[in-house]
C-alpha positions in Angstrom: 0.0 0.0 0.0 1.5 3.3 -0.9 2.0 6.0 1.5 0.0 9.4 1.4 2.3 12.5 0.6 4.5 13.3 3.8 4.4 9.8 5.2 7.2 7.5 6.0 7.7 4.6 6.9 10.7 3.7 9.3 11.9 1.2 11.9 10.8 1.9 15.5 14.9 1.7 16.0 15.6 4.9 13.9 13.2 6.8 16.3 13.8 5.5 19.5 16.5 3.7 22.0 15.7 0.6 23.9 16.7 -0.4 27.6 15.4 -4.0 29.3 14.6 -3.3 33.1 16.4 -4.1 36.1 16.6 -7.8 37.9 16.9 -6.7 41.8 17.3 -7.8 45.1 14.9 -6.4 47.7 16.9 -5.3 50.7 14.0 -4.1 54.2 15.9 -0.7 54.9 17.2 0.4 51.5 16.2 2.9 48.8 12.6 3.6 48.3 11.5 3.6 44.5 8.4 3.9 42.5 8.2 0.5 40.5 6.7 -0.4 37.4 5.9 -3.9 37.1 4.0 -6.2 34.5 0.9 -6.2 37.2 0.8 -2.2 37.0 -0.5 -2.3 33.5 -3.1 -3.9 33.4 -5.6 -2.7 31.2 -4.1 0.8 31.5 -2.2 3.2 28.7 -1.2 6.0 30.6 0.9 6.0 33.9 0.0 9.5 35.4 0.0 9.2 39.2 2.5 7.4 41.0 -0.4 5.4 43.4 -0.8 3.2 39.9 3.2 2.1 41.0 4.3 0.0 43.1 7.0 0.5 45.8 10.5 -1.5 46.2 13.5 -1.3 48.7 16.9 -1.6 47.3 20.8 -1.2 48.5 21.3 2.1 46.5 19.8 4.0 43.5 19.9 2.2 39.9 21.9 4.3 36.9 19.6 6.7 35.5 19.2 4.4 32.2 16.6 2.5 34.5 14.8 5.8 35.6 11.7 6.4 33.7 10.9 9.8 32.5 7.7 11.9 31.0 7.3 10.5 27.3 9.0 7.2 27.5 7.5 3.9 26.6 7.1 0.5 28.1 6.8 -2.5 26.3 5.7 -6.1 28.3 9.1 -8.1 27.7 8.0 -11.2 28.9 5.1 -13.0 30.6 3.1 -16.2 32.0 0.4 -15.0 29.8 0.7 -14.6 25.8 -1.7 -11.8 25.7 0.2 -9.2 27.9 3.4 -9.6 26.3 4.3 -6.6 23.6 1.3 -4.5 26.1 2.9 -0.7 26.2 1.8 2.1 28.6 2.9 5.8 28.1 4.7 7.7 31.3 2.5 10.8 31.8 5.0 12.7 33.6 8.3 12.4 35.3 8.5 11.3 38.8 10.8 11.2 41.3 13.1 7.7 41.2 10.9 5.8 39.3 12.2 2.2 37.7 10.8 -0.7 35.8 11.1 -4.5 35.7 13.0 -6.6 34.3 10.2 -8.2 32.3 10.0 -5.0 30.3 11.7 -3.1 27.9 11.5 0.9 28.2 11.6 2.8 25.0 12.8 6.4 24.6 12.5 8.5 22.0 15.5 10.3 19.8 13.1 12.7 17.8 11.8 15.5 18.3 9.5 15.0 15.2 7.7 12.3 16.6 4.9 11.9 19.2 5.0 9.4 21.6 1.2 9.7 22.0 0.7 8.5 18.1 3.8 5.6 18.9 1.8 4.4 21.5 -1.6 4.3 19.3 0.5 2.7 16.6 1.3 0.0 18.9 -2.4 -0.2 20.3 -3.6 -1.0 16.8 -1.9 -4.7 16.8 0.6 -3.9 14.4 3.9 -5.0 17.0 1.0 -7.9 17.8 1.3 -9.5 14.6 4.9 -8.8 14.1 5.2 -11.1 17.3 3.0 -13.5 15.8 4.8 -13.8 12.4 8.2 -14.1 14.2 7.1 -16.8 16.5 5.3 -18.7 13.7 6.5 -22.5 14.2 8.5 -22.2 17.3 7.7 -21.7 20.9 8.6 -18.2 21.1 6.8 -16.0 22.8 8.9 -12.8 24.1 9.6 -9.3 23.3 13.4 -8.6 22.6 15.0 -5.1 21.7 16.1 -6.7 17.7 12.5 -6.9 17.3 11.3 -4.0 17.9 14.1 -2.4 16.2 13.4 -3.5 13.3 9.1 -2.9 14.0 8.2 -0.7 10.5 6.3 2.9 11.9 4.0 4.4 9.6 5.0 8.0 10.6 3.2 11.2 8.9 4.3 14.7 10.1 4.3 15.7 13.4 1.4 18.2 13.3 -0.7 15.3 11.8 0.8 12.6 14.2 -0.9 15.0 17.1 -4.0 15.1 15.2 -4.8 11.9 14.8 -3.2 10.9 18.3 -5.7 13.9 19.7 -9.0 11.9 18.1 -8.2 8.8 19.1 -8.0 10.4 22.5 -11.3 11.2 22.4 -12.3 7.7 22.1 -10.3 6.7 25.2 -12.0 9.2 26.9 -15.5 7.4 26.4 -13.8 4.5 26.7 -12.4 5.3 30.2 -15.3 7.4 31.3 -18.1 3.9 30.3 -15.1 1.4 32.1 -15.3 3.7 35.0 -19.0 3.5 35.3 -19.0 0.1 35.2 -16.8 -0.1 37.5 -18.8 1.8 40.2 -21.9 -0.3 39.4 -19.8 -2.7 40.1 -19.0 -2.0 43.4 -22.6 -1.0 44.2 -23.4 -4.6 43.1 -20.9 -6.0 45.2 -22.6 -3.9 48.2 -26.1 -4.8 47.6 -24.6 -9.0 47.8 -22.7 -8.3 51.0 -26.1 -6.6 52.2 -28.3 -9.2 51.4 -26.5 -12.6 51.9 -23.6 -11.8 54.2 -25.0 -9.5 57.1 -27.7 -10.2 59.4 -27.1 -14.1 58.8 -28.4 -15.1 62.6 -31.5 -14.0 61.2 -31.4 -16.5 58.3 -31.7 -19.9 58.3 -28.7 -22.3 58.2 -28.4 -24.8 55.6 -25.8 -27.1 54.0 -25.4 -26.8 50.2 -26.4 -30.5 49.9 -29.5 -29.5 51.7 -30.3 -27.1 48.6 -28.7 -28.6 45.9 -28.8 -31.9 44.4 -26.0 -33.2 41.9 -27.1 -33.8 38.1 -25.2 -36.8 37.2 -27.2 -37.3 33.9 -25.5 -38.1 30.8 -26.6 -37.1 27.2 -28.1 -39.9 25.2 -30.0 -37.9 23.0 -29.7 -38.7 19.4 -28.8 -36.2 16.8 -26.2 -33.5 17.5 -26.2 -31.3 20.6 -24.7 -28.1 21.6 -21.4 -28.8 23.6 -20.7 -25.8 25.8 -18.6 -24.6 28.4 -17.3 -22.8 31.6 -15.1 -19.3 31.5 -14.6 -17.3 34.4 -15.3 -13.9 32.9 -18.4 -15.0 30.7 -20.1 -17.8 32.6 -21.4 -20.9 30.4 -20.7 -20.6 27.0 -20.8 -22.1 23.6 -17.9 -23.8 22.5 -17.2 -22.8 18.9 -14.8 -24.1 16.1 -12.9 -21.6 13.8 -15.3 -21.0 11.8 -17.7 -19.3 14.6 -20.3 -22.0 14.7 -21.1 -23.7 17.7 -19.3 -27.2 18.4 -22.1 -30.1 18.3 -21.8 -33.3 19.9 -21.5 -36.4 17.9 -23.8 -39.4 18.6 -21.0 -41.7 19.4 -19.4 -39.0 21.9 -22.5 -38.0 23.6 -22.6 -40.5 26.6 -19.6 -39.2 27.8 -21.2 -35.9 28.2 -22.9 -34.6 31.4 -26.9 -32.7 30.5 -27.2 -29.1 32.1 -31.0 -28.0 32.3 -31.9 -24.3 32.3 -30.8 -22.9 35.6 -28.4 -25.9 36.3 -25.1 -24.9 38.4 -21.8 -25.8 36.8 -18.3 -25.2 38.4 -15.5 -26.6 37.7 -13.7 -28.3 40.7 -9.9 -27.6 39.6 -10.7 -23.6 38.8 -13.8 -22.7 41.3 -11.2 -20.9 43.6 -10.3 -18.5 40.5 -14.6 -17.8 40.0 -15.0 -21.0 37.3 -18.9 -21.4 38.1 -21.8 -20.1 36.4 -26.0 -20.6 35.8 -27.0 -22.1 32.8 -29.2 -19.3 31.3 -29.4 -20.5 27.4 -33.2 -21.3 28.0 -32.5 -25.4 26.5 -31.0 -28.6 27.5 -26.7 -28.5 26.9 -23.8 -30.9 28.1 -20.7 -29.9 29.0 -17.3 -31.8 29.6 -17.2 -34.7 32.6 -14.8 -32.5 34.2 -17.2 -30.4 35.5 -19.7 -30.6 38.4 -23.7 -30.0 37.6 -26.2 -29.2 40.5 -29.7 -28.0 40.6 -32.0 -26.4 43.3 -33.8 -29.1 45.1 -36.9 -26.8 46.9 -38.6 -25.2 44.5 -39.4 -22.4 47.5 -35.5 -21.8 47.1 -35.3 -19.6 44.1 -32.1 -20.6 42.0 -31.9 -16.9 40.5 -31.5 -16.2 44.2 -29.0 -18.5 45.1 -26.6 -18.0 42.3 -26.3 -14.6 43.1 -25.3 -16.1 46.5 -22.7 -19.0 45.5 -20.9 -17.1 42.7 -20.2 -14.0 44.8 -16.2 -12.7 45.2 -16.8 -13.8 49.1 -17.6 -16.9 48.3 -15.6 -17.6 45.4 -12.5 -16.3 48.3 -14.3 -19.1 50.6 -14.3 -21.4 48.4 -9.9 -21.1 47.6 -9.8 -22.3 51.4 -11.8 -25.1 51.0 -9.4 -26.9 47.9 -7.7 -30.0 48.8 -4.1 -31.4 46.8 -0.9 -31.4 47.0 -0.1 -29.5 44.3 -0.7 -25.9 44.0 -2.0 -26.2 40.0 -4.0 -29.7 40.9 -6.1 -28.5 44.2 -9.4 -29.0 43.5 -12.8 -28.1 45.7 -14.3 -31.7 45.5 -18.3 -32.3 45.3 -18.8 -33.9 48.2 -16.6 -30.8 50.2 -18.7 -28.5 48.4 -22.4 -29.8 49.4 -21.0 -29.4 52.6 -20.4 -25.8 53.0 -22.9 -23.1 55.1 -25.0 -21.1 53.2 -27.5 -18.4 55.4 -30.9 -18.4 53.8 -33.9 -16.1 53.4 -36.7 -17.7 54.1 -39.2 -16.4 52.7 -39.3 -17.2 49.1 -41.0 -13.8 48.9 -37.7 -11.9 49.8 -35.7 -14.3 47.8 -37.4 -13.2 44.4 -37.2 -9.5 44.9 -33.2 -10.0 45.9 -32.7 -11.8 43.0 -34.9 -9.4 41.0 -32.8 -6.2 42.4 -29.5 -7.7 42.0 -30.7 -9.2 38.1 -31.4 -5.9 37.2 -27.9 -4.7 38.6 -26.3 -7.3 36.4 -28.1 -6.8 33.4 -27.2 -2.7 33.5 -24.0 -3.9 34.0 -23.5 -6.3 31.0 -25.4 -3.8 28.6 -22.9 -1.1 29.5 -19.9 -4.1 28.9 -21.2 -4.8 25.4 -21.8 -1.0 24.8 -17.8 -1.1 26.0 -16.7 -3.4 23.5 -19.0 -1.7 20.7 -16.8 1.7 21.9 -13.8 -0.1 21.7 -14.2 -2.1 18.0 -14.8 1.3 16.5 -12.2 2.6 17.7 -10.1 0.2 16.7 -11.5 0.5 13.2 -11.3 4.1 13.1 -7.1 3.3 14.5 -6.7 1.0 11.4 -7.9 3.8 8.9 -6.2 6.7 10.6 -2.9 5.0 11.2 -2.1 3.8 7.7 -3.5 7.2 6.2 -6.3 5.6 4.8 -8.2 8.6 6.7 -6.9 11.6 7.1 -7.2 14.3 9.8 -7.6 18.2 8.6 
């Protein structure tokens, strides 16, 4: 694709110098720094307050090569998790001792005709993301080095129109933080109205084991004809497993015995991940299986309403009850086992009355909540449209 009059296109090395961050040793009464680690970015861009640092203790001062200024860069190096590394945040500002890990790579620019604002957009796009991809095609590789981004082609238009299109896209993170932040709050007020309902005032509830409430499904699918194979995230509850192609996986005839039914409304966690939040309600409105591996229990009183109670069992003070509760050896293999389950305390309402309109209240809490998340990722798939048309001068900005 050719360029627009004024562009260039040059390697992210011509532009700007790299550094990898420091590998210390902690020492209780030494230096006190501002730190930026891998867990400080997050889902962040910008670094403009040092309480989104951390703090660390060592023997004496690093060189200033390791101290982060206004305007510099940081790429993710290296990490557990594919998805963060080649993440960058922008330093907002300068402040006072501030260093970086060794798990990241700090970029500086060397011209004055270039905008880190639009370098950090550039990156946003996906553009280092595929790089990463297409260099680690066939191998296990996985990390960020200094070579690659070196050599990582910029699309780079004049500086006025670098600030131009870096002040748009600005916009956009402004709705984008502005909706995250509301969610956020609603969030918390969420999180209030559970502790509220199930978690204060339990003397006046009654006291019930989970096996009193719910009974396990141990049915297995001998349906014939195909049926919808689904699945258990933590973020998005039970979901459809799908192929490349988008469609939903199907179940085979000759595989579906192996297969455990989930009814509309069924309980599903799984045993090896419930102390990371892996349990949902089945809310397609039909009949699913999901993978042996997973436990499937259903409401055994109809005067206990399930809407109510899965508000209850999938809250963050019970998912934090439940890590205590695993059992193992090993850390990765710990597991909170069925019959351990059915034996925790849960403090009931009960009036049946009162259970609906909790359940009501906090379903309508949820539901504002996930519009507001899909109006989120609408924000943020236009903007990333409007990135890939802006950025390769497809678009341009008077």
């Amino acid at each position: 694709m050719s360029l627009p009059n004024g562009w260039k296109k040059v390697k992210l090395g011509q532009i700007m110098s790299f550094k990898n961050g420091l590998n210390f040793s902690q020492v209780s009464n030494g230096k006190e720094l501002n730190f930026l680690g891998v867990a400080n970015f997050k889902s962040r861009k910008f670094i403009s307050s040092e309480t989104q640092l951390d703090k660390i203790y060592l023997a004496d001062f690093p060189n200033d090569d390791y101290l982060l200024k206004a305007n510099d860069l940081v790429f993710v190096r290296s990490n557990g998790s594919k998805d963060l590394v080649g993440r960058c945040v922008k330093m907002n500002n300068s402040f006072s001792k501030t260093t970086f890990s060794g798990f990241c790579i700090r970029g500086r620019l060397s011209s004055s005709e270039t905008s880190a604002d639009y370098i950090l957009h550039f990156i946003e796009c996906g553009f280092l993301k595929d790089k990463l991809r297409r260099e680690s095609r066939g191998t296990n590789i996985s990390n960020l080095n200094q070579d690659i981004l070196d050599d990582f082609d910029i699309m780079l238009p004049p500086l006025e129109e670098q600030k131009k299109i870096a002040a748009t896209l600005s916009v956009w993170d402004s709705a984008i933080e502005k909706m995250e932040k509301l969610i956020e709050a609603l969030e918390e007020k969420y999180q209030s109205y559970v502790n509220e309902f199930f978690f204060e005032n339990q003397n006046d509830k009654q006291k019930l084991k989970m096996g009193d409430i719910f009974a396990v499904r141990n049915d297995r699918s001998v349906a014939t004809g195909d049926m919808p194979l689904y699945s258990l995230t933590i973020e998005n509850g039970i979901t459809a497993k799908t192929d490349r192609y988008d469609r939903g996986a199907l179940v085979k005839d000759k595989d579906s015995k192996k297969y455990k039914i989930v009814c509309d409304g069924d309980i599903v966690y799984n045993p090896a991940n419930l102390r990371w939040g892996a349990i949902g309600q089945s809310k397609v409105g039909h009949n699913v299986v999901v993978s042996p591996i997973y436990e499937v229990l259903y409401a055994r009183d109809n005067c206990n309403n399930s809407r109510y109670l899965s508000h209850y069992i999938m809250s963050k003070k019970m998912i934090a009850f439940y890590s205590s509760k695993t059992e193992g050896t090993l850390i990765e293999r710990k597991e909170v086992k069925i019959d351990q389950f059915l034996r925790i305390d849960l403090y009931i309402e009960k009036d049946p009355v009162r259970q609906k309109k909790i359940a009501d209240v906090l379903d309508l809490h949820q539901e504002e909540i996930s519009n507001l998340k899909q109006q989120l990722e609408n924000y943020k798939k236009q903007k990333q449209g409007l990135m890939q048309k802006l950025l390769t001068g497809q678009w341009r900005v008077k």
